[in-house]
C-alpha positions, 0 to 999 in steps of 0.5 A: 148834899141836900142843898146840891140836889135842891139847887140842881132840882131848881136849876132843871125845872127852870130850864125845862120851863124856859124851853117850852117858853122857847118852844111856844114862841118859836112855833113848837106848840106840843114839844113846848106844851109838854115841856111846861106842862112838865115844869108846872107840874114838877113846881106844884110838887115842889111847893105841895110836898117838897119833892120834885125830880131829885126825891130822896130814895135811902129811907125807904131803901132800908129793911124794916117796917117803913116810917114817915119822917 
């Protein structure tokens, strides 16, 4: 499942990022400077933490005193 989110997370940020690039060249200056600013930010939080759209929410769902993993 891990390896779903992970492929669906890519596959999201991509287009979004081939969006703004849409975007840009076909005269859209703010919607396609949003939409990659969106995507940058979303593969710097990939690269740094391993997180991104798709974070996985059960853990912290769980009674109890929260523990990083």
């Amino acid at each position: 499942m891990k390896k779903v989110r992970r492929t669906a997370r890519d596959l999201v940020i991509w287009a979004v990022l081939t969006g703004g690039i849409v975007g840009l060249v076909l005269g859209w200056g703010i919607i396609g400077g949003v939409l990659i600013a969106f995507a940058v930010w979303q593969l710097v939080l990939v690269a740094r933490l391993d997180g991104g759209l798709f974070v996985d929410q059960r853990a912290a769902d769980r009674p109890g005193k929260p523990t990083v993993t």
